[in-house]
C-alpha positions in Angstrom: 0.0 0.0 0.0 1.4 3.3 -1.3 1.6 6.1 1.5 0.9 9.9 0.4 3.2 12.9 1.5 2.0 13.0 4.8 2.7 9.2 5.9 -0.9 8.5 5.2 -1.4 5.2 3.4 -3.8 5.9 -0.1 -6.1 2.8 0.1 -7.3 3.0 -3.3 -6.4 0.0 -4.8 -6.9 -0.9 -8.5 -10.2 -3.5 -8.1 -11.7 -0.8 -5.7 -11.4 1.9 -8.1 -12.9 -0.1 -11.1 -16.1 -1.2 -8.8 -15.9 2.1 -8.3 -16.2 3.1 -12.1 -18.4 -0.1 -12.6 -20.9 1.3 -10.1 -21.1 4.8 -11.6 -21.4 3.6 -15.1 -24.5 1.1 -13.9 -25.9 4.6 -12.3 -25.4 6.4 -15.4 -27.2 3.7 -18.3 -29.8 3.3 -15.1 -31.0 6.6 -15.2 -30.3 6.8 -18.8 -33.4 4.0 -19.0 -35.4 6.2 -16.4 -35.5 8.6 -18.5 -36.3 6.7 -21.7 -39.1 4.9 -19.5 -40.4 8.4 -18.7 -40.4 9.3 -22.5 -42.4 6.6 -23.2 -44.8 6.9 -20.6 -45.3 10.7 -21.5 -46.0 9.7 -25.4 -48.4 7.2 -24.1 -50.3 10.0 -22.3 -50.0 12.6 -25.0 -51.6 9.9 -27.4 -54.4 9.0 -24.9 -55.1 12.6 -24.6 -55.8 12.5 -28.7 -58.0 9.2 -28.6 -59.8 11.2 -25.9 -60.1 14.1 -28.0 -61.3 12.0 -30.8 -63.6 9.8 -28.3 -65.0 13.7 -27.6 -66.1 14.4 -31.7 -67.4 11.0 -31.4 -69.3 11.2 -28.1 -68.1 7.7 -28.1 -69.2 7.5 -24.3 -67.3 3.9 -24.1 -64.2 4.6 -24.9 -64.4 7.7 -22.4 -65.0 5.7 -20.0 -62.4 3.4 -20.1 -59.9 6.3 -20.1 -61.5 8.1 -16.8 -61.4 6.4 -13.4 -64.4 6.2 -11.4 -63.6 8.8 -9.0 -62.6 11.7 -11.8 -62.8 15.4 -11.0 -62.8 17.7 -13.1 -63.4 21.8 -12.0 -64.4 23.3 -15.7 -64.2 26.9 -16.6 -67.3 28.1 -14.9 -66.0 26.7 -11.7 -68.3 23.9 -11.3 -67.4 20.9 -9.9 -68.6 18.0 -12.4 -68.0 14.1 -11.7 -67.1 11.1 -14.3 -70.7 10.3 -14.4 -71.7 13.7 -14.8 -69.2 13.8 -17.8 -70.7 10.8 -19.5 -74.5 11.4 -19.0 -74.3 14.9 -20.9 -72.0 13.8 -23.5 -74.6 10.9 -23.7 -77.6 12.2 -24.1 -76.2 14.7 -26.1 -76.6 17.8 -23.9 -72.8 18.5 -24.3 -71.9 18.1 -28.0 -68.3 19.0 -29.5 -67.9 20.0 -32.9 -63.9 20.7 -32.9 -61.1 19.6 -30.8 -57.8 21.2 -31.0 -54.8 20.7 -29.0 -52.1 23.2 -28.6 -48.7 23.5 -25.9 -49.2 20.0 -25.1 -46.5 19.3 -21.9 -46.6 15.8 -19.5 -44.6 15.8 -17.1 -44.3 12.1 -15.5 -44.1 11.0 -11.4 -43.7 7.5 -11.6 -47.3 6.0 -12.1 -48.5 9.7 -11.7 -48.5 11.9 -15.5 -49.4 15.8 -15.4 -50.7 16.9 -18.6 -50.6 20.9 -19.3 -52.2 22.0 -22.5 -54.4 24.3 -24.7 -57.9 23.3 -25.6 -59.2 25.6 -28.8 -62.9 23.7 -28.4 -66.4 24.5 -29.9 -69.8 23.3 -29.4 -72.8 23.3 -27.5 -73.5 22.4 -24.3 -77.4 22.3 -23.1 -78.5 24.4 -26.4 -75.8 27.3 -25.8 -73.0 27.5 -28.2 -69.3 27.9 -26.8 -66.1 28.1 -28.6 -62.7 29.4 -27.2 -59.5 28.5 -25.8 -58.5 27.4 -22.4 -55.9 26.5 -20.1 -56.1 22.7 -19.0 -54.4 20.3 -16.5 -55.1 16.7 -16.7 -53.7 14.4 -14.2 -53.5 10.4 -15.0 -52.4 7.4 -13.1 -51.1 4.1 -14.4 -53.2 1.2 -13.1 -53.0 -2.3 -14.7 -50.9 -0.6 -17.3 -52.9 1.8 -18.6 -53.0 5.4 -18.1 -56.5 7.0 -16.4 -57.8 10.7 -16.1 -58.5 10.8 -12.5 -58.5 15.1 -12.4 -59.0 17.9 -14.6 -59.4 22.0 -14.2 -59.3 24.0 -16.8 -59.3 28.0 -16.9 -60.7 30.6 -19.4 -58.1 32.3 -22.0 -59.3 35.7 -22.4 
C-alpha cells in the first residue's frame, strides 16, 4: 500500500477503483433508462389525450370511460365541480356536443405511475342548447393502473 506525502497510506487499490467506475457507469445507463421509461410513458399520455379528443367528436361515451377512473374530478371553466358520471351522461344524451377539438402546448410531465398533462384546448360546441367556442388553459392528471394510463382530475381555466 502506497503512502501519500504525509505518511498517510492511499487505500485506493486498483479493483476498488474499477467497482468504483463499474458502479457509476451502472448509475449512469440506469438513469439513462429512467428517462427513456419516462419518455415513453409521457408519449403514451399525449396519445391517450388525442383518442380522448377523438372519443370527444365521437361522443363515443365507451371509450371515455375506459380512459377516466371512477372517481374523476374535473373543476371546468365556470368553476363547477362536475364528476365522471356527470361527464358521461351529458355527452350521452347529447346535452354536451363537440364539434372541434384542437390541442395546442401539449407538456406531461411524468411522477412515476402519476402523469401531469398541461395543455391548450381551442374547443367549440354546445352544451345544453348554448353554443361555446374558445380556448383554455387545462391540467389533466393520469395514473397508471393495470398498465394503462387514467384521467382521474381535470381544471381547466378561461383564456381571455
Amino acid at each position: 500500500m502506497r503512502r501519500d506525502p504525509s505518511g498517510c497510506r492511499l487505500g485506493l487499490t486498483l479493483a476498488a477503483l474499477a467497482t468504483i467506475v463499474l458502479g457509476l457507469s451502472g448509475s449512469v445507463a440506469m438513469a439513462a433508462q429512467d428517462k427513456t421509461s419516462a419518455s415513453a410513458a409521457a408519449d403514451s399520455v399525449r396519445s391517450l389525450e388525442r383518442a380522448r379528443g377523438e372519443a370527444l367528436m365521437r361522443a363515443d361515451t365507451t371509450a371515455l370511460s375506459r380512459m377516466t377512473a371512477d372517481e374523476f374530478v374535473e373543476i371546468s371553466r365556470l368553476g363547477q365541480l362536475r364528476t365522471k358520471a356527470d361527464n358521461l351522461r351529458d355527452i350521452a344524451s347529447g346535452a354536451l356536443k363537440l364539434t372541434s377539438v384542437q390541442y395546442d402546448s401539449t407538456t406531461v410531465r411524468v411522477y412515476g405511475d402519476v402523469a401531469v398533462l398541461t395543455a391548450i384546448a381551442n374547443n367549440a360546441g354546445t352544451f345544453r342548447g348554448f353554443p361555446f367556442a374558445g380556448r383554455i388553459w387545462y391540467t389533466r392528471v393520469f395514473v397508471k393502473r393495470e398498465d394503462r394510463w387514467q384521467a382521474v382530475a381535470m381544471q381547466h381555466t378561461s383564456i381571455p
